[in-house]
C-alpha positions as CSV (number, residue, x, y, z in Angstrom):
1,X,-24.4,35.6,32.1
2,X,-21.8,33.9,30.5
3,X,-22.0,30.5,28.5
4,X,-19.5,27.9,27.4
5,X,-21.2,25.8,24.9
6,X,-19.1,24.2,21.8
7,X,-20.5,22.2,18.8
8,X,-18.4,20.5,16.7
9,X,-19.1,17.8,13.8
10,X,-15.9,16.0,11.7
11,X,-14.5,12.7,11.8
12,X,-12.7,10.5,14.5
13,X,-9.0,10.3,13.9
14,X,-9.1,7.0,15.8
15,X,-11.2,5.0,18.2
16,X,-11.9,6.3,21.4
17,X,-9.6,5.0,23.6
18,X,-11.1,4.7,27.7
19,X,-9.6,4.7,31.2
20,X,-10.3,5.3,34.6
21,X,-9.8,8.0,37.1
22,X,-8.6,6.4,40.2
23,X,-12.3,7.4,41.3
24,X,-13.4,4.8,38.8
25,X,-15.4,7.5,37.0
26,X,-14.5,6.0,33.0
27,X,-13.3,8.5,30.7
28,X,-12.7,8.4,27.0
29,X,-10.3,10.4,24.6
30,X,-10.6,11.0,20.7
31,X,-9.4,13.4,18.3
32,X,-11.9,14.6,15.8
33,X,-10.8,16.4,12.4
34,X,-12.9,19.2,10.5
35,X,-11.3,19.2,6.8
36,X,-12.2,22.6,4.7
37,X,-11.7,22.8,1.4
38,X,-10.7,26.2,-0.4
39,X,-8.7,27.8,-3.3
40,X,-5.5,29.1,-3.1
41,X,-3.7,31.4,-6.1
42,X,-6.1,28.9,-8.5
43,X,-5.2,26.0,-6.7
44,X,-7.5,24.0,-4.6
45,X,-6.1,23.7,-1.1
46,X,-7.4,21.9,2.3
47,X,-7.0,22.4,5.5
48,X,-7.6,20.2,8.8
49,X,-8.6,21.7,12.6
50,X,-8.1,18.8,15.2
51,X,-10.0,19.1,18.4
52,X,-9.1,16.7,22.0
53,X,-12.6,15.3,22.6
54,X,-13.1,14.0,26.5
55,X,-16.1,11.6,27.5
56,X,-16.9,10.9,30.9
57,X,-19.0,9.1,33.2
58,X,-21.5,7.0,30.8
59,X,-20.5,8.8,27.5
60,X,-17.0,7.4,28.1
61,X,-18.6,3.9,27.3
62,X,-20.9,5.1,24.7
63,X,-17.7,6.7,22.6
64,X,-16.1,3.2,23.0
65,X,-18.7,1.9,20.5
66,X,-17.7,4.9,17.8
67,X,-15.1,3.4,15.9
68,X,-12.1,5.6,13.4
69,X,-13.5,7.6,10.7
70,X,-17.3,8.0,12.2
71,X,-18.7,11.2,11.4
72,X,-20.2,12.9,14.4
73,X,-21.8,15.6,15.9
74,X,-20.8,16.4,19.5
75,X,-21.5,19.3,22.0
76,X,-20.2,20.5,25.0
77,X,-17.8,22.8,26.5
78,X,-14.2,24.1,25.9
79,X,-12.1,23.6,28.7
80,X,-8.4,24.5,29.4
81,X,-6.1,22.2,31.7
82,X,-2.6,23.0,33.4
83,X,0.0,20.8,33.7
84,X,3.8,20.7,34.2
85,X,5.8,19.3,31.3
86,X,8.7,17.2,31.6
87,X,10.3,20.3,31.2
88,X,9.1,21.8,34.5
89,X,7.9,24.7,32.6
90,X,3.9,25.0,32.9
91,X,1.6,24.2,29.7
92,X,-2.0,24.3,29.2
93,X,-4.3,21.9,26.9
94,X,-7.3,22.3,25.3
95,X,-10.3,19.7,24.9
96,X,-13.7,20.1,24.5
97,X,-15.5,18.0,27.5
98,X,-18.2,16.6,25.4
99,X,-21.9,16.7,27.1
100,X,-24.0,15.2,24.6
101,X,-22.9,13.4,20.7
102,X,-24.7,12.0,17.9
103,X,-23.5,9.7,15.1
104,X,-24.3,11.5,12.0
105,X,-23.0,8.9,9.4
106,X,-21.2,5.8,9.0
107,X,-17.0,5.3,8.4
108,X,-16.1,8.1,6.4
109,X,-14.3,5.5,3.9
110,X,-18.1,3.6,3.0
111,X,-21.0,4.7,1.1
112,X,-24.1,5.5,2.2
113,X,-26.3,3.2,3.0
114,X,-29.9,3.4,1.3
115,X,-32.6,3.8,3.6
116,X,-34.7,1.0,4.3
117,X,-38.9,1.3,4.5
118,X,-40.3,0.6,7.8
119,X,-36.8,-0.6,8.8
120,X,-36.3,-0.1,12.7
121,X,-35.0,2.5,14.5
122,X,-31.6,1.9,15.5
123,X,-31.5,5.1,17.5
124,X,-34.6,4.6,19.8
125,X,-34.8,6.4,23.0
126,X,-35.9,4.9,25.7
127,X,-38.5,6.9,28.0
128,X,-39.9,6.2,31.7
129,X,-44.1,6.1,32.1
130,X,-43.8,8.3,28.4
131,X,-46.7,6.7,26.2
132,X,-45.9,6.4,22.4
133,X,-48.2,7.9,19.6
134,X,-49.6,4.7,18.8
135,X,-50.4,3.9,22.6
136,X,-54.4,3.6,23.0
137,X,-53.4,6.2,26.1
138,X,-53.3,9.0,23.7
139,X,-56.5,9.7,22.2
140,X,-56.2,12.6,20.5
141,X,-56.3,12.5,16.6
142,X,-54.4,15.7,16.2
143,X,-51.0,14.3,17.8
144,X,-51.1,11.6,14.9
């Protein structure tokens, strides 16, 4: 069995920027940066690894909404793409096709936000025919 599953978590470079594929599928492109830190003959040092992040279908208008500097979490696979430069000599690139992301903080450039009591949840999922825990449907007092 063999698996191709990638998880990455860093900033956005810029905003996702979207097209279409002349099948009208939308597709979005993003760079995201991981920045380690380290020390180097007594010196502190950094050091960036930039990843091509790919979006389509649904996601594609979902990344729209990120914006430059979000902080997220993304999963999905590592794919490699031919194509003949301009050069007629044949190159490859290398994105990850993301499959599923999650916004783990705000702009990197703003402070955290406190949290708010009983403040909504701004990342509610919606769910078909599921009944919530405060639904009279469930009855059991264990679930609670």
């Amino acid at each position: 069995m063999q698996e191709n599953r990638f998880q990455l978590a860093g900033y956005l470079a810029a905003k996702p920027t979207l097209r279409y594929l002349p099948s009208s599928m939308p597709v979005a492109n993003a760079r995201l940066g991981q920045t380690y830190r380290f020390t180097r003959q007594d010196k502190p040092s950094e050091h960036t690894n930039w990843f091509s992040l790919v979006f389509y279908g649904d996601l594609a208008i979902l990344a729209t909404e990120l914006e430059k500097g979000a902080n997220v979490y993304v999963e999905g696979s590592f794919d490699q793409r031919p194509y003949v430069g301009q050069d007629n000599y044949k190159r490859y690139i290398y994105e990850v096709s993301v499959h599923k992301f999650f916004v783990i903080g705000g702009v990197a450039q703003d402070p955290p936000a406190p949290a708010q009591p009983n403040a909504a949840l701004t990342n509610e999922v919606m769910t078909d025919d599921v009944p919530s825990l405060e639904s009279p449907e469930i009855q059991d007092p264990w679930l609670i």
